[in-house]
C-alpha positions in Angstrom: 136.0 53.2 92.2 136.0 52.3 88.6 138.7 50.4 87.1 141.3 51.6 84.9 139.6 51.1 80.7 135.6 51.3 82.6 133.3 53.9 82.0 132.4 55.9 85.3 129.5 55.1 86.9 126.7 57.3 87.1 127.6 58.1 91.0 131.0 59.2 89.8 129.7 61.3 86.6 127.6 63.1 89.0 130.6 63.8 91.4 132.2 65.4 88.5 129.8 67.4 87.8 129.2 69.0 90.9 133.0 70.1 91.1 133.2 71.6 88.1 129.9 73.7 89.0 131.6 74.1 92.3 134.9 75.5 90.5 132.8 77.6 88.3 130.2 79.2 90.9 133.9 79.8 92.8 135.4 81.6 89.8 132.9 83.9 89.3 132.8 84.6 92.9 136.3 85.7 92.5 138.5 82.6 93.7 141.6 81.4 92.5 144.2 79.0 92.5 144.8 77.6 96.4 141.7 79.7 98.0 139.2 78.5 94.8 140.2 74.7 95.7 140.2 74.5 99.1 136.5 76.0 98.6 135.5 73.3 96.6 137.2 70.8 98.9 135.2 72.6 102.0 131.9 72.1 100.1 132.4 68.5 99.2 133.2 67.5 102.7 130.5 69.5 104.2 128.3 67.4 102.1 129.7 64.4 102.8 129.0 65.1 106.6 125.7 66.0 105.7 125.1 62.1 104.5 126.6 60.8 107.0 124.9 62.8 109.5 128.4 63.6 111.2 127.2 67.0 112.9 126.1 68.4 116.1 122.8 70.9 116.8 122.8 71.7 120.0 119.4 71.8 122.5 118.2 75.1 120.6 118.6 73.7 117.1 121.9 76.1 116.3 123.7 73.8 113.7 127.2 75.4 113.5 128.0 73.3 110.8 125.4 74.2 108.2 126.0 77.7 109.4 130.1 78.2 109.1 129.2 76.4 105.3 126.0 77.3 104.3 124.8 80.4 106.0 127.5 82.4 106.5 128.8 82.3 103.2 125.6 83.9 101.3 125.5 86.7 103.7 129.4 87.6 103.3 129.0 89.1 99.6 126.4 91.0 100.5 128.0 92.3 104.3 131.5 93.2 102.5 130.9 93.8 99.0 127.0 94.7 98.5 127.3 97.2 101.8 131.1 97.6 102.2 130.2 97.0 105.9 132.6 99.2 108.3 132.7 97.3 111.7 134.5 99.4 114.7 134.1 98.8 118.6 134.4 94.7 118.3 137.0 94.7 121.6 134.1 95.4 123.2 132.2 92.2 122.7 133.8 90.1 125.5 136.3 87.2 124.1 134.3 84.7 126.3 131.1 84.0 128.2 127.7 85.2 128.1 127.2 88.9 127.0 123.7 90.4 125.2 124.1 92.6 122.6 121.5 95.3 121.9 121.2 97.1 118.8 118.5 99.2 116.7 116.1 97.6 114.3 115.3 99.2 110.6 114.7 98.8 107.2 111.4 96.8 106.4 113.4 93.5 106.0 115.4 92.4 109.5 118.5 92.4 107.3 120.5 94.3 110.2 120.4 91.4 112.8 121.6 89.5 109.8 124.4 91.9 109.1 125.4 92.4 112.9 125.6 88.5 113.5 128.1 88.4 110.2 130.2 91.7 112.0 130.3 89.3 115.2 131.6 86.3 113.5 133.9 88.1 110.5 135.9 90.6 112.8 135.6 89.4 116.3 139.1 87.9 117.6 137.5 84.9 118.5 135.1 84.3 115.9 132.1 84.2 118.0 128.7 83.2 117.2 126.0 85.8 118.0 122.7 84.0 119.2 119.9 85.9 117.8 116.6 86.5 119.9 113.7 86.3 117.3 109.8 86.9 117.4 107.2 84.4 117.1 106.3 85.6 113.2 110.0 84.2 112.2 109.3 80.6 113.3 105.9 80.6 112.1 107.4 81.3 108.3 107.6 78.6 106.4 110.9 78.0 105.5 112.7 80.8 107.3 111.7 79.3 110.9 114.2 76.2 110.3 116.6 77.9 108.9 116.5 80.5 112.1 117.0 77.7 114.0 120.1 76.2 112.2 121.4 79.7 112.5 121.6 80.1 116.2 118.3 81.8 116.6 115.7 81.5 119.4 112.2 82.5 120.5 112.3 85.7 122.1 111.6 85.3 125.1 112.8 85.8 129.3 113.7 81.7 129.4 115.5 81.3 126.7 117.6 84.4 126.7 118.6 83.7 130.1 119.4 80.1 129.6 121.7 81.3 126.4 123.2 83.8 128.7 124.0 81.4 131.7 126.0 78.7 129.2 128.2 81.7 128.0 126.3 82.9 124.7 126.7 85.7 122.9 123.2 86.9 122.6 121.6 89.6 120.1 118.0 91.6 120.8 116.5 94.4 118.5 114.1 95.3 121.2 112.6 98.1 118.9 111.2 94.9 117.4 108.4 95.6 114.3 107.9 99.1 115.6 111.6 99.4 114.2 111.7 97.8 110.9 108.4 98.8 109.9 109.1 102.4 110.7 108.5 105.0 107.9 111.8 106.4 106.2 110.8 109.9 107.6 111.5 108.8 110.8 115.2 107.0 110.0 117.3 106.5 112.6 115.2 108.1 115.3 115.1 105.1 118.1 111.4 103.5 118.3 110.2 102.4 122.2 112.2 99.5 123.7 109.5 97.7 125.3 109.2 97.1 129.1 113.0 96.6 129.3 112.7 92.6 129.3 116.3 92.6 127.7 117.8 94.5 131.1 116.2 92.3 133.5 117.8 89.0 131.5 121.6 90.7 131.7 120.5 91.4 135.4 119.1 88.2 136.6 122.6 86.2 134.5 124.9 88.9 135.8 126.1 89.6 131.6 127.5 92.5 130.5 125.3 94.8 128.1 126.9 96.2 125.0 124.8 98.6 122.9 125.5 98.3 119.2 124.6 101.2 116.8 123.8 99.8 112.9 123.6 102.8 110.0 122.7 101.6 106.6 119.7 99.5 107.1 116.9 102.9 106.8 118.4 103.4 103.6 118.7 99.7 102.2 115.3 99.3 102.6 113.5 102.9 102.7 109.8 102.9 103.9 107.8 104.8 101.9 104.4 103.5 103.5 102.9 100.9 105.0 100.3 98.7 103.0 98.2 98.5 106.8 94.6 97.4 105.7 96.4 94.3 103.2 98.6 93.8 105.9 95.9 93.0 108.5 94.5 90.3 105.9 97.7 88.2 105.7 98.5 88.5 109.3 101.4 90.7 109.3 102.8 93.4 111.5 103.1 95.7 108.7 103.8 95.5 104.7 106.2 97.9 103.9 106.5 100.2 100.5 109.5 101.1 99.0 110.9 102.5 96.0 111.3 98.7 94.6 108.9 96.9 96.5 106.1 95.8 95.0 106.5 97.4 91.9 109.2 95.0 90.9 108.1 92.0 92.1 110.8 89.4 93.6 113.5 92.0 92.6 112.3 94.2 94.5 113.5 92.7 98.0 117.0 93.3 96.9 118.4 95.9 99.2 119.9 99.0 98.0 123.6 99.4 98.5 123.6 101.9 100.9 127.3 101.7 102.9 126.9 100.4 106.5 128.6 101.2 109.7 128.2 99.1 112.4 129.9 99.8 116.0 129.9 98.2 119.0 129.7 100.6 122.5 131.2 100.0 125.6 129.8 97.5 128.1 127.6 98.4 130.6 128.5 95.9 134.0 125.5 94.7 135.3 127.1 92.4 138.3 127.1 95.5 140.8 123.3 95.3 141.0 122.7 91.5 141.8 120.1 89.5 140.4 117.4 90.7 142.4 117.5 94.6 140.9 115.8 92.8 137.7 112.4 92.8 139.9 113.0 96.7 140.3 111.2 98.9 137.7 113.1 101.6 138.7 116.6 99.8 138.0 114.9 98.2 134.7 113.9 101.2 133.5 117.0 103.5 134.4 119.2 100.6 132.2 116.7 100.3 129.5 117.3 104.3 129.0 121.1 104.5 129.5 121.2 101.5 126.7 118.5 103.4 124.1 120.4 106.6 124.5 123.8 105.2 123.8 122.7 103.8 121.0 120.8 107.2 120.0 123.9 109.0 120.2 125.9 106.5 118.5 123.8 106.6 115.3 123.8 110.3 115.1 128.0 110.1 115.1 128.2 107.5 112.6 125.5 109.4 110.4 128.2 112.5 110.7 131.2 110.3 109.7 129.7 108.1 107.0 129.2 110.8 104.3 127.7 109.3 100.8 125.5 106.7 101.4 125.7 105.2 97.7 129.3 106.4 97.3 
């Protein structure tokens, strides 16, 4: 520390510096007083930890750290004020150990798992982290892939959701997958196929409950006008959406329309009455896969009735 009559040093001049920003980027986020301060002392010691590598990722990559600090806190203005997101139905996510959450996908952009993992940790009683099942084309993104990771997100796939599900995670799938998001706007909120029912046989084989999740907002967010198919095929993607915005304004045009959001959460479906074994069983797989798609159907079409204006 400098002595008392010393000019700072250049280490301390640029500690200044970043509280001050800090205090300003909190003010015009709305803070104040008490709640603007201890902000700014949050930030600093977040990066403090972050030199002194004093955090834990666990075997997946999920850094909870970066994503209580980092994350989280550029998603909440745009879950609460962007989309004045209405959450209902959290009692039914289970306070503790493993459950798998499965809700619709929409919206060109896969802003909706990013919206229902903010629902999960901003209104649950015990804050819990949702653990986000992903496809391959996420972690092969440069620059989104890490992040994912940090985030709590992992590959897709029968091993690693059942591994998250036998430590006690709360685990999200959007088993609509591309066919979802990249659906045209014509077809909004109308439930796209849910695979071979890979989801089901997870909950079955771990003994989790199932809780079907129902996310309106996301269709008009992002409406798809068409699909780009022939460019798409070039770059390698599933699909490049067309909407009102995007491409025709550029950058700007991947900002999401603030349509109002409803997000519920159904009642669990008990899976421990089969066993383990019923997730070789087409018949059971299939039978589950169907009750969970149709509670969801019927979910959206309620919340459609009760959310009225979608801009207002």
């Amino acid at each position: 520390m400098t002595q008392p009559g010393q000019p700072p040093t250049d280490l301390e001049r640029a500690v200044t510096a970043l509280v001050q920003a800090l205090r300003a980027g909190g003010a015009a986020a709305g803070l104040a007083g008490a709640e603007l301060e201890d902000a700014v002392a949050g930030t600093l010691a977040f990066l403090r930890r972050r030199l002194t590598a004093d955090f834990t990722v666990d075997e997946f990559g999920f850094d909870p750290d970066f994503t209580e600090h980092v994350y989280l806190p550029l998603l909440r203005p745009l879950f609460h004020q962007w989309f004045r997101t209405e959450v209902t139905g959290i009692e039914h996510v289970p306070a503790e150990g493993g459950a798998l959450v499965v809700a619709n996908h929409a919206g060109a952009v896969a802003v909706d798992s990013l919206m229902t993992q903010v629902a999960v940790r901003e209104t649950h009683p015990q804050r819990r982290y949702l653990r986000m099942l992903a496809a391959d084309l996420v972690f092969a993104t440069p620059g989104v892939g890490p992040v994912a990771r940090r985030t709590g997100s992992t590959l897709a796939t029968h091993t690693d959701a059942e591994r998250l599900l036998s430590s006690g995670e709360l685990v999200g799938v959007w088993p609509e997958g591309f066919k979802g998001v990249g659906k045209p706007f014509r077809d909004r909120y109308r439930l796209q196929r849910f695979g071979r029912g890979g989801f089901v046989a997870a909950a079955l084989r771990t003994g989790v409950p199932i809780v079907p999740c129902a996310v309106v907002g996301a269709e008009e967010a992002y409406p798809v006008l068409g699909n780009a198919s022939a460019l798409a095929r070039v770059l390698g993607l599933p699909y490049l959406p067309l909407t009102p915005t995007f491409p025709w304004l550029g950058p700007l045009g991947l900002v999401p329309l603030p349509a109002k959001w409803l997000i519920q959460f159904c009642e669990p479906i008990d899976t421990t009455g089969y066993g383990p074994a019923a997730a070789e069983d087409p018949e059971v797989v299939f039978e589950l896969t169907d009750r969970v798609r149709e509670t969801i159907q019927h979910t959206l079409y309620a919340l459609l009735d009760r959310r009225g204006r979608v801009f207002g």
